[in-house]
C-alpha positions as CSV (number, residue, x, y, z in Angstrom):
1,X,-154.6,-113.2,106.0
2,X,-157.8,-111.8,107.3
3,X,-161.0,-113.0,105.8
4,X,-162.6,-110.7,103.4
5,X,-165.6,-109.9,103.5
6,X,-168.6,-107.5,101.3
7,X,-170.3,-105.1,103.1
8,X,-172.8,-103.0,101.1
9,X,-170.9,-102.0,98.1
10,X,-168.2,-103.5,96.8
11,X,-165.9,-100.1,96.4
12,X,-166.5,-99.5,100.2
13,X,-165.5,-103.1,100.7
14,X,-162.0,-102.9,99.3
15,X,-161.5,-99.9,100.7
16,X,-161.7,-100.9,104.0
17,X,-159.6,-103.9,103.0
18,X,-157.1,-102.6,102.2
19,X,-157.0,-100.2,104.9
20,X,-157.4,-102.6,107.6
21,X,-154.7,-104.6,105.9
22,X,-151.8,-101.0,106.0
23,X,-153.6,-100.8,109.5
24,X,-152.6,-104.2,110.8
25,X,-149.3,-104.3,108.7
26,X,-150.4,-106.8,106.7
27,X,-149.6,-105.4,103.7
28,X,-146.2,-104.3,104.7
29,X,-144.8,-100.7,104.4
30,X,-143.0,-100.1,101.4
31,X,-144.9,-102.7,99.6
32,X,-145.8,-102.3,95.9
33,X,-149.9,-101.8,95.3
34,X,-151.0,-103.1,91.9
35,X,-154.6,-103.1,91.2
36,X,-154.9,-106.0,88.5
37,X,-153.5,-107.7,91.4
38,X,-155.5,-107.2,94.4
39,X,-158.9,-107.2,91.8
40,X,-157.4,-110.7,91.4
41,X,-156.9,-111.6,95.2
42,X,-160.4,-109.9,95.9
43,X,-162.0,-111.1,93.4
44,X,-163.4,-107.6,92.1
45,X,-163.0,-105.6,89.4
46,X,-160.6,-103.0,88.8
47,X,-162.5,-99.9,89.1
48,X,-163.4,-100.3,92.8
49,X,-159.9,-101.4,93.4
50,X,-158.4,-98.2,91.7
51,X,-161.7,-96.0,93.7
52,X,-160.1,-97.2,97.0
53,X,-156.3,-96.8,95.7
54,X,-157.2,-93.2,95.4
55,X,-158.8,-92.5,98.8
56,X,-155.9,-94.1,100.4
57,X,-153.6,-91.7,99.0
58,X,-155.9,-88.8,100.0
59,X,-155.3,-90.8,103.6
60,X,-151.6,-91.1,102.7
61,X,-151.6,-94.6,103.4
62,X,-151.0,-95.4,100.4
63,X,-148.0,-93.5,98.4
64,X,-149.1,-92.2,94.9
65,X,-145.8,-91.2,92.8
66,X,-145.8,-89.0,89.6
67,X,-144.5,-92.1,87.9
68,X,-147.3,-94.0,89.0
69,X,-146.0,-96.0,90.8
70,X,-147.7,-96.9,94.5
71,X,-146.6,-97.9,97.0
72,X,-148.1,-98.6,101.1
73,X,-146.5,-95.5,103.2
74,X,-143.9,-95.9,105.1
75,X,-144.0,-94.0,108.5
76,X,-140.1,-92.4,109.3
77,X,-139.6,-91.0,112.6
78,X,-140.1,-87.3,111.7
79,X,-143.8,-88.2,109.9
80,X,-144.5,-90.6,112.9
81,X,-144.1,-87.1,115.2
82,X,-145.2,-85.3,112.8
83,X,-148.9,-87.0,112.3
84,X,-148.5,-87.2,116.4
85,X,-148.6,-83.2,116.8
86,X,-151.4,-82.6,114.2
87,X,-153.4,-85.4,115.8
88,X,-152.9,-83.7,119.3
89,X,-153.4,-80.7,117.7
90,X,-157.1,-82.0,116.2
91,X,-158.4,-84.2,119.3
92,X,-157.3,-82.3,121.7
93,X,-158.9,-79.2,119.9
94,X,-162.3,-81.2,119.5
95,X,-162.2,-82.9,122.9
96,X,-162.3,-79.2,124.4
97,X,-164.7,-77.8,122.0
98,X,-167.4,-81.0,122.7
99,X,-166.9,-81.4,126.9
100,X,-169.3,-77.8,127.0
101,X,-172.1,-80.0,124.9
102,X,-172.1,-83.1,127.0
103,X,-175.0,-85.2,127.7
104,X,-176.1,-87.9,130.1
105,X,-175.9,-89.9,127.5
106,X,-172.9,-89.3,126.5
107,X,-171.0,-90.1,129.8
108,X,-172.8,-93.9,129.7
109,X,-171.1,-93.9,126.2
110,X,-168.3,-93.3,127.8
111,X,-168.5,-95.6,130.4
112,X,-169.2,-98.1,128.1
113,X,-166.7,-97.1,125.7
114,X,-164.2,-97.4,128.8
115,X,-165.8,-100.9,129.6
116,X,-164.7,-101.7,125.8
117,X,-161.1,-101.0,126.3
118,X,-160.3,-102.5,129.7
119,X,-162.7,-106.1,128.2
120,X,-160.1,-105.9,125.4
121,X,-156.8,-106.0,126.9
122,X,-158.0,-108.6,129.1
123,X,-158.6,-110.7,126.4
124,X,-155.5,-109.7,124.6
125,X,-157.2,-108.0,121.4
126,X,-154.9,-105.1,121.2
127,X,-156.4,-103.9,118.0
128,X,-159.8,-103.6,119.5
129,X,-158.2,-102.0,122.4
130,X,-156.9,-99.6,120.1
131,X,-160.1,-98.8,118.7
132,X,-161.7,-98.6,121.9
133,X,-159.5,-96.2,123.1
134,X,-159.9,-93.7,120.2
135,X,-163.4,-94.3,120.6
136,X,-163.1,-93.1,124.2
137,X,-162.3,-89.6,122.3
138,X,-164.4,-89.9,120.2
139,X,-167.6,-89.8,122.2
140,X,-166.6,-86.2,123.3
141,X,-165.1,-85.0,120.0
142,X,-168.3,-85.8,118.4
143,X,-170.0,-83.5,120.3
144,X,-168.1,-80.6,119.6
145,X,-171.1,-80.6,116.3
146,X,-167.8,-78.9,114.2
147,X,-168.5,-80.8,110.4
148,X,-165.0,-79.6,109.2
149,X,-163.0,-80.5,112.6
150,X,-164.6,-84.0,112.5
151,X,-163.8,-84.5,109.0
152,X,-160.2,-83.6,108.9
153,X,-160.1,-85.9,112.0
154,X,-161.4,-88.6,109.8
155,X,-158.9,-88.2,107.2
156,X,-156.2,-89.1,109.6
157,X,-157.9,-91.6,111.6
158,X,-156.6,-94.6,109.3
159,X,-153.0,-93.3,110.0
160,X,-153.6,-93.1,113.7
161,X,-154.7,-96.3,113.9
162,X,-151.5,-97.3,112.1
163,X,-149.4,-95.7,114.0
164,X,-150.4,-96.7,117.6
165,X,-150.6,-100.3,116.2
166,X,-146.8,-99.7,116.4
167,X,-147.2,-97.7,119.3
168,X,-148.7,-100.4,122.0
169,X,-146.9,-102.9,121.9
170,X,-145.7,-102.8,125.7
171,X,-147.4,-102.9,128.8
172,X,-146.6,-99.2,130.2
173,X,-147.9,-98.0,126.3
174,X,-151.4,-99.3,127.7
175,X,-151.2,-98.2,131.2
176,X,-150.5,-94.8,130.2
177,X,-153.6,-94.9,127.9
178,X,-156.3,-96.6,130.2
179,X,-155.3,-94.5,133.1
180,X,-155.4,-91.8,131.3
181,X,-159.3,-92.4,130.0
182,X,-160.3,-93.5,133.5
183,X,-159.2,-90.1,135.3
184,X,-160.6,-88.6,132.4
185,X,-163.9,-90.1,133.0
186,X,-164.1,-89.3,136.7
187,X,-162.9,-85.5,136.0
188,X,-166.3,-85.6,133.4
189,X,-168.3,-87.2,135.9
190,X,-167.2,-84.9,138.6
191,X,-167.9,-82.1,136.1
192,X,-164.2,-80.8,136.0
193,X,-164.0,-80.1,132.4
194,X,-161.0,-78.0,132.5
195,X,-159.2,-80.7,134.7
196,X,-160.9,-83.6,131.8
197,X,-159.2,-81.4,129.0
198,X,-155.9,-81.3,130.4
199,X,-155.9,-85.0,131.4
200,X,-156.8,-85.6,127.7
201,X,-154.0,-83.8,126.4
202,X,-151.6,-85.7,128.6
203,X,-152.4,-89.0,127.3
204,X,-151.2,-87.4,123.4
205,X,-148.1,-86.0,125.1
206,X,-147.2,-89.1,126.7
207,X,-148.0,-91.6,123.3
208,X,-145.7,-88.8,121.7
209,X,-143.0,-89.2,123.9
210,X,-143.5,-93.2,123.3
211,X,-143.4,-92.8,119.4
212,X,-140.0,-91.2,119.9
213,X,-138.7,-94.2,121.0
214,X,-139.8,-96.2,118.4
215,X,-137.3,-98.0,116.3
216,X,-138.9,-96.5,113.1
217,X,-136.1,-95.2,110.5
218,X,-134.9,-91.5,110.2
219,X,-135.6,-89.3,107.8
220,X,-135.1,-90.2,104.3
221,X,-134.0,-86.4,103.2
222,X,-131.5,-86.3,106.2
């Protein structure tokens, strides 16, 4: 279990607790959420513990029923595409929006952001080369200045992180993604935006076409 740990506030604390604990798999999909217990296990009240319930089921990490009952989401096949296209959809839309607003700055972020990923997988830590990664994005997304792109980007973030913790788990999964972010760097650097864009894109379409594969099961209603 991973060590817990209290950053400013305790609500914010179990919130990212228990998120990095759906993240990681920890907490295993499908598995019950009970408050009075994880207050226990925490050793917090209640109240932050049901604050952080309810903002992961506004992430849909965690599965709120009418009953009440909750439960950690469980990613089928079709919602595993189906988060895949919208995320596309979202970064892609923000990556092309921010490359216009670009700094100097911005391109040693990247650079160093790049730097991040490749020190990662050296070392093995293939959830900090999953961060790194969307970080990569990130850097150009952000500067797209759009409050209301960035923040529907933010409520899936948690998911996407799930989801390509499933995602690269084999070599070619990270190959596809690093060379993707280097030719992406050098089209920026080069000042081929256009060319950048649709490089970006393809590193979505071809994590898409990985997720396919995934031995994740069906769809419940089929």
């Amino acid at each position: 279990m991973t060590e817990f740990t209290m950053p400013a506030t305790r609500g914010k604390a179990v919130l990212e607790q228990l998120r990095q604990e759906i993240i990681s798999g920890e907490l295993e999909p499908g598995a019950p959420v009970r408050d009075a217990e994880i207050a226990g296990r925490l050793g917090v009240s209640i109240t932050p513990v049901r604050e952080a319930i309810a903002q992961l089921g506004l992430e849909r990490l965690v599965d709120i029923q009418p009953n009440r009952k909750r439960t950690v989401i469980v990613l089928t096949r079709k919602s595993a595409l189906e988060l895949m296209d919208v995320v596309e959809l979202l970064n892609c839309t923000g990556f092309a929006w921010g490359v216009g607003h670009l700094e100097d700055g911005d391109l040693l972020r990247l650079r160093a952001r790049l730097g991040e990923f490749e020190a990662a997988l050296a070392a093995g830590d293939l959830a900090a080369a999953s961060r790194a990664g969307l970080a990569f994005g990130n850097v150009v997304i952000g500067a797209c200045g759009n409050r209301e792109l960035l923040h529907q980007i933010d409520l899936v973030l948690a998911r996407t992180r799930r989801l390509f913790a499933l995602v690269t788990d084999q070599p070619p999964v990270w190959d596809i993604w690093l060379q993707g972010c280097r030719q992406v760097l050098t089209h920026l650097e080069n000042q081929e935006k256009d060319a950048a864009v649709n490089r970006y894109r393809e590193i979505y379409t071809d994590l898409r076409a990985r997720v396919s594969e995934l031995p994740l099961p069906g769809n419940p209603a089929e």
